[in-house]
Backbone atoms as SQL, in Angstrom:
CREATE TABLE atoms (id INTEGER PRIMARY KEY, chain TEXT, resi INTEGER, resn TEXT, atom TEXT, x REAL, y REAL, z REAL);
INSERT INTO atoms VALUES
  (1, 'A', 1, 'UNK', 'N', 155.675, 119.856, 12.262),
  (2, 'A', 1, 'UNK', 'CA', 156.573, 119.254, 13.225),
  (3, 'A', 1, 'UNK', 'C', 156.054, 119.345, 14.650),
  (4, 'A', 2, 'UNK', 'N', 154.554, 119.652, 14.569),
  (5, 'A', 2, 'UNK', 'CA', 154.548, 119.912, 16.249),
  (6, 'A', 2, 'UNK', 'C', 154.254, 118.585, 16.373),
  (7, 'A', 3, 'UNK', 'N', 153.883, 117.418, 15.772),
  (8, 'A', 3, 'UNK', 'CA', 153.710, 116.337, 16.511),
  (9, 'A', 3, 'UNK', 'C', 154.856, 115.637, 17.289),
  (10, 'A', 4, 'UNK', 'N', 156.256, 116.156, 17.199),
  (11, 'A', 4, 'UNK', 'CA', 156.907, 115.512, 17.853),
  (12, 'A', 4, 'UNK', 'C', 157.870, 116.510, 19.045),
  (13, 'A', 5, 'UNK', 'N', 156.542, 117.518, 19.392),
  (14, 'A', 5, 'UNK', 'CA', 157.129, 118.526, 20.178),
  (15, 'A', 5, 'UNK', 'C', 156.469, 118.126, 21.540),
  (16, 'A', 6, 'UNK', 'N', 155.892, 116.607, 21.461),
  (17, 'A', 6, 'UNK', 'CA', 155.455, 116.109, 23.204),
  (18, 'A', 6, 'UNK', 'C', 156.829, 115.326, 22.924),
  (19, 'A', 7, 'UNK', 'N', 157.511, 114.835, 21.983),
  (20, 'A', 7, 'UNK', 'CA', 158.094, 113.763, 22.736),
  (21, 'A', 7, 'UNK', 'C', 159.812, 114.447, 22.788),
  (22, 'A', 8, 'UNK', 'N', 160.026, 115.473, 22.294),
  (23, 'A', 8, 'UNK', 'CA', 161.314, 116.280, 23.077),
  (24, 'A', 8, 'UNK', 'C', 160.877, 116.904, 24.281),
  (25, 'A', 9, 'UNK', 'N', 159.358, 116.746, 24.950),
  (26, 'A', 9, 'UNK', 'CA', 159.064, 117.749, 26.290),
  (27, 'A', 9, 'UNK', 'C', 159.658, 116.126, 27.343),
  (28, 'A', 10, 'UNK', 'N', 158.745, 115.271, 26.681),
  (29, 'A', 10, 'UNK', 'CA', 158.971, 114.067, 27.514),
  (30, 'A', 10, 'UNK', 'C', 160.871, 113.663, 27.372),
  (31, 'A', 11, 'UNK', 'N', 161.331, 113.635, 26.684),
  (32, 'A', 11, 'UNK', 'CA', 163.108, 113.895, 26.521),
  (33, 'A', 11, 'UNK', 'C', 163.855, 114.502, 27.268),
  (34, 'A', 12, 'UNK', 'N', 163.226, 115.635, 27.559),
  (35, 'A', 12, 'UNK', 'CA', 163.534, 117.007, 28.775),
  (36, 'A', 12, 'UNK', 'C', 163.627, 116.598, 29.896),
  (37, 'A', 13, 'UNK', 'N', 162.116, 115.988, 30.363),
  (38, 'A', 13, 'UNK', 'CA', 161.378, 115.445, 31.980),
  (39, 'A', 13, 'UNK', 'C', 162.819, 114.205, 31.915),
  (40, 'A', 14, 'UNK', 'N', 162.837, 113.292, 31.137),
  (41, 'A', 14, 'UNK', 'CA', 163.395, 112.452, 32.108),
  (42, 'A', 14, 'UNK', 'C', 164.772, 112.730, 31.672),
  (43, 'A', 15, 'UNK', 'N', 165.642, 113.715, 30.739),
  (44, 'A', 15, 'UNK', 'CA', 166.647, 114.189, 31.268),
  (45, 'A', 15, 'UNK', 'C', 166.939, 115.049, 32.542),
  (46, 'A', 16, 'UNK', 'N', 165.492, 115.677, 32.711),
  (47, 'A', 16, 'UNK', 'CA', 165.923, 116.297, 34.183),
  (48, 'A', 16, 'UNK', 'C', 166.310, 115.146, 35.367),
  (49, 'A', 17, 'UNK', 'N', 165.685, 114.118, 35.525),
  (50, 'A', 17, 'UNK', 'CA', 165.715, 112.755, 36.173),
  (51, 'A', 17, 'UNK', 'C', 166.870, 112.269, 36.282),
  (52, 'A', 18, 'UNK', 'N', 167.497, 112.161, 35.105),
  (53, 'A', 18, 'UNK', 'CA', 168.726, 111.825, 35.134),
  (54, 'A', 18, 'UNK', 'C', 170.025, 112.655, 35.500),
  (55, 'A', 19, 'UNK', 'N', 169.724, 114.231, 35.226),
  (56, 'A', 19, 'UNK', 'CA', 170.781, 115.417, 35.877),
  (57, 'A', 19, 'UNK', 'C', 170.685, 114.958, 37.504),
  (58, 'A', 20, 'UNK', 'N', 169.674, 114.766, 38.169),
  (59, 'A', 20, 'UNK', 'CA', 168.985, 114.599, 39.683),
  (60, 'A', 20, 'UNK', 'C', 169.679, 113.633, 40.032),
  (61, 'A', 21, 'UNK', 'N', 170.256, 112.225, 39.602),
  (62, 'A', 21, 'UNK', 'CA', 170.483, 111.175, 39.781),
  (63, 'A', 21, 'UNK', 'C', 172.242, 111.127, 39.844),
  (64, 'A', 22, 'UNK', 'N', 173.067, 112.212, 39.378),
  (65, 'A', 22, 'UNK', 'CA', 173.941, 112.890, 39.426),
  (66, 'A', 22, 'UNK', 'C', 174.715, 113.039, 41.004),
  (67, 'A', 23, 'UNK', 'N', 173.555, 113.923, 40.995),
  (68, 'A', 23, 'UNK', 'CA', 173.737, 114.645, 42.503),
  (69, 'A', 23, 'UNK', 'C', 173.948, 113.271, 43.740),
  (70, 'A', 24, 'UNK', 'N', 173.058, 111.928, 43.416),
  (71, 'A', 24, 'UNK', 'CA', 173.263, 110.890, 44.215),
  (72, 'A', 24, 'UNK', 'C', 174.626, 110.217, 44.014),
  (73, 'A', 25, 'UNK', 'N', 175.082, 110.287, 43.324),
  (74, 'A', 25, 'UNK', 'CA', 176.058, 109.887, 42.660),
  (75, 'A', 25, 'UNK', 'C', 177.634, 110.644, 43.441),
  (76, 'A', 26, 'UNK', 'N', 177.499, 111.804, 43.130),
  (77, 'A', 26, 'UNK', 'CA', 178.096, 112.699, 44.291),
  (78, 'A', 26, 'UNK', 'C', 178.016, 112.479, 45.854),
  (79, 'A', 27, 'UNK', 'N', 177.142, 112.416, 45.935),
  (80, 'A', 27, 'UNK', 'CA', 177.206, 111.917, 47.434),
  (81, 'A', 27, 'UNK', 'C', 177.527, 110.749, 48.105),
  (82, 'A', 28, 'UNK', 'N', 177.375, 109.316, 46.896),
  (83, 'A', 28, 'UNK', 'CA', 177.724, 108.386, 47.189),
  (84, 'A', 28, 'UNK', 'C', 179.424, 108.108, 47.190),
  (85, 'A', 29, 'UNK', 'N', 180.019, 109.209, 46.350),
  (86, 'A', 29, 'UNK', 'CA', 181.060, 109.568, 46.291),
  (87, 'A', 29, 'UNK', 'C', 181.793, 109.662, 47.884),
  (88, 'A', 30, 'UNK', 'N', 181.700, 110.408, 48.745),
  (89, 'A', 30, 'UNK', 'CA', 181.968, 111.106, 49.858),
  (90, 'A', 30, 'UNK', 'C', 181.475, 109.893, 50.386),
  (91, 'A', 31, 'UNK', 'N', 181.067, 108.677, 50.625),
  (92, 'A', 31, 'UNK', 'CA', 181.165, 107.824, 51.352),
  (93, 'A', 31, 'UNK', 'C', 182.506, 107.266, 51.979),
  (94, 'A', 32, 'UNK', 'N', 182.960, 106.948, 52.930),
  (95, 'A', 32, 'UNK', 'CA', 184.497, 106.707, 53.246),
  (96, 'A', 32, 'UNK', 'C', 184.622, 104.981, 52.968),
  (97, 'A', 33, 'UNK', 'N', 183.783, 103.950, 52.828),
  (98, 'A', 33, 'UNK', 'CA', 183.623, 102.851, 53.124),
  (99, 'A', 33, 'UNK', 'C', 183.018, 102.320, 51.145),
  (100, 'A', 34, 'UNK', 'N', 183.513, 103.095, 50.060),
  (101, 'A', 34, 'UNK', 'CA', 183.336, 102.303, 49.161),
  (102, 'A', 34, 'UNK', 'C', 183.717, 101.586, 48.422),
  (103, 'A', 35, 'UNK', 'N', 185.142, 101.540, 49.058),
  (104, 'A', 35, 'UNK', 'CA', 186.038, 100.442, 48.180),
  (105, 'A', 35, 'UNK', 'C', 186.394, 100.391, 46.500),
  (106, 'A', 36, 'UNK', 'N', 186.549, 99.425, 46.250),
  (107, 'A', 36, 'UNK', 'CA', 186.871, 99.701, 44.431),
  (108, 'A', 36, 'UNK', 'C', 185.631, 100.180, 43.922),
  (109, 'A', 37, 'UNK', 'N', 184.194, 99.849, 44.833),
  (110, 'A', 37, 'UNK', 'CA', 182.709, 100.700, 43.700),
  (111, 'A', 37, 'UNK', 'C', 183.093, 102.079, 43.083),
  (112, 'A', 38, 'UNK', 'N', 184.218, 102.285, 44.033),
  (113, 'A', 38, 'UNK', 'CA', 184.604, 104.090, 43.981),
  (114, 'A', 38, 'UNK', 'C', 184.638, 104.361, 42.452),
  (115, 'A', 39, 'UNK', 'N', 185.680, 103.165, 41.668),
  (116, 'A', 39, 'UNK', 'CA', 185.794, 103.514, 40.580),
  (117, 'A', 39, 'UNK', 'C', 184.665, 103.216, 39.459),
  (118, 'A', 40, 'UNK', 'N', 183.748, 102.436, 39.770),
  (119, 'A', 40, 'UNK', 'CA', 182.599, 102.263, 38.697),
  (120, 'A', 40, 'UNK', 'C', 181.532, 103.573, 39.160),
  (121, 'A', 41, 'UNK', 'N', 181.380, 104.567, 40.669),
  (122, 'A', 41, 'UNK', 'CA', 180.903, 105.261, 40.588),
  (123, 'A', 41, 'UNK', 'C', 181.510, 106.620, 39.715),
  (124, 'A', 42, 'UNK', 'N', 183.164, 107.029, 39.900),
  (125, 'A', 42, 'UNK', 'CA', 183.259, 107.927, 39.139),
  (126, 'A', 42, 'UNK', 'C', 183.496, 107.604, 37.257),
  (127, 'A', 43, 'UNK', 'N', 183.032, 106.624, 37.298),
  (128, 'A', 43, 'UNK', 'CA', 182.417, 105.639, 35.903),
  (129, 'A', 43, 'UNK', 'C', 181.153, 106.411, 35.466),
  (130, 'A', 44, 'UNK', 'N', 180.360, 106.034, 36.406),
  (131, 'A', 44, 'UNK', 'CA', 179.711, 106.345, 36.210),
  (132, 'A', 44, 'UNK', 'C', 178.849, 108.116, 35.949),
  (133, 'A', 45, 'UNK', 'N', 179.486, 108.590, 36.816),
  (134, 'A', 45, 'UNK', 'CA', 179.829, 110.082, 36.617),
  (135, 'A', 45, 'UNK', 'C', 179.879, 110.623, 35.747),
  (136, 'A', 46, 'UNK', 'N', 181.126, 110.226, 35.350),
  (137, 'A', 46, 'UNK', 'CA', 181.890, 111.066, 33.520),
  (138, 'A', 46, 'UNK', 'C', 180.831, 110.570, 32.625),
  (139, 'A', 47, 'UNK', 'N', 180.049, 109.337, 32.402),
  (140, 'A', 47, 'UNK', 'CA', 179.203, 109.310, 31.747),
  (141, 'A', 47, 'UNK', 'C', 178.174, 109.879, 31.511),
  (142, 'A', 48, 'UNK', 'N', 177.716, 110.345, 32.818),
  (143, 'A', 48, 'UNK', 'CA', 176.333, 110.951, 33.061),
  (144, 'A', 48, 'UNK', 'C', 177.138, 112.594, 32.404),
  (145, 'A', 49, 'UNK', 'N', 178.171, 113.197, 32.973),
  (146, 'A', 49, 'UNK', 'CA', 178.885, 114.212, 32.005),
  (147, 'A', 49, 'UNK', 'C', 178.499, 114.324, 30.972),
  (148, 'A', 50, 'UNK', 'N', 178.886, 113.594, 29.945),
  (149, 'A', 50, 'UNK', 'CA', 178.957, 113.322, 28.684),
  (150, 'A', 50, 'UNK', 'C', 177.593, 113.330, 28.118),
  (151, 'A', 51, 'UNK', 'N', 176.272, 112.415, 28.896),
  (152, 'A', 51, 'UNK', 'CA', 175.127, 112.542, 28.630),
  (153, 'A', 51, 'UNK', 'C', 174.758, 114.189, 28.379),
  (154, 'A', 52, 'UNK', 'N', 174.866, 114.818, 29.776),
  (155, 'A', 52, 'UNK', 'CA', 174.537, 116.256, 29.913),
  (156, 'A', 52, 'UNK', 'C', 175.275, 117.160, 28.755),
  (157, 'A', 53, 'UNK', 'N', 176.489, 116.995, 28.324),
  (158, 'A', 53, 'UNK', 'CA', 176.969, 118.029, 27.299),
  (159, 'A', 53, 'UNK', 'C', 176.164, 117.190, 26.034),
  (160, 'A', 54, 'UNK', 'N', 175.886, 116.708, 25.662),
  (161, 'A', 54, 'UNK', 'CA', 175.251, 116.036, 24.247),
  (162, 'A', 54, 'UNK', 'C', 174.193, 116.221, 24.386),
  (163, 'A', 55, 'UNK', 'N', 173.854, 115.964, 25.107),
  (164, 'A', 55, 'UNK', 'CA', 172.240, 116.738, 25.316),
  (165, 'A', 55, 'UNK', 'C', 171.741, 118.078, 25.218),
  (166, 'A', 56, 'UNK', 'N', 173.061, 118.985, 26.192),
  (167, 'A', 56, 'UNK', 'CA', 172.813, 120.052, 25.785),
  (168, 'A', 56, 'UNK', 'C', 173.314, 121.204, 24.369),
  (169, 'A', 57, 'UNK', 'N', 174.244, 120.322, 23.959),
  (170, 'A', 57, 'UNK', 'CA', 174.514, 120.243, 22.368),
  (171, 'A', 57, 'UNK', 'C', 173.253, 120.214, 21.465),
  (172, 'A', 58, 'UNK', 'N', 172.662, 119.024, 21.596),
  (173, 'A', 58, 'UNK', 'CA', 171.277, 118.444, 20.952),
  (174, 'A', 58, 'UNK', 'C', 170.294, 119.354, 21.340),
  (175, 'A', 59, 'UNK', 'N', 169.626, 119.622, 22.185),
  (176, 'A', 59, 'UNK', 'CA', 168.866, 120.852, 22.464),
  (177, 'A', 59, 'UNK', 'C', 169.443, 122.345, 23.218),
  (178, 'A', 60, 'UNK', 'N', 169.951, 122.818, 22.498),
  (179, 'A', 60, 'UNK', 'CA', 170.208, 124.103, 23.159),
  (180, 'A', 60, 'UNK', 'C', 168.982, 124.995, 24.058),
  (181, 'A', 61, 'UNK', 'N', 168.533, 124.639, 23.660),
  (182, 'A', 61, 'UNK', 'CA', 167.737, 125.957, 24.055),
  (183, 'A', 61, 'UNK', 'C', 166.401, 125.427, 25.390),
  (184, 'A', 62, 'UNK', 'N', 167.493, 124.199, 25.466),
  (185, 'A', 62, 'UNK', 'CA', 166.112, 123.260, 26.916),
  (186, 'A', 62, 'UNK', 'C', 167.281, 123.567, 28.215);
């Protein structure tokens, strides 16, 4: 099984990418001027949530 122990490292890298992308997300939050986007950003949010617990379900130990 190590042949497919590059492609859960590469799984990892761009889940870290996507935890990172979070944080923009948050901040775009605290904008005072976003109008209804407000609600497709905290859309978008709970999703990225959901990504992160299944993921970390799916690999515990990353």
């Amino acid at each position: 099984m190590t042949d497919t122990q590059p492609d859960i490292e590469s799984l990892r890298t761009r889940f870290q990418l996507i935890e990172s992308k979070r944080e923009s997300l948050i901040r775009l939050l605290e904008q005072p001027n976003l109008g209804t986007l407000r609600i497709d950003v905290n859309q978008a949010l709970e999703e990225i949530d959901e990504l992160i617990e299944e993921f970390k379900r799916t690999f515990p130990d990353g």
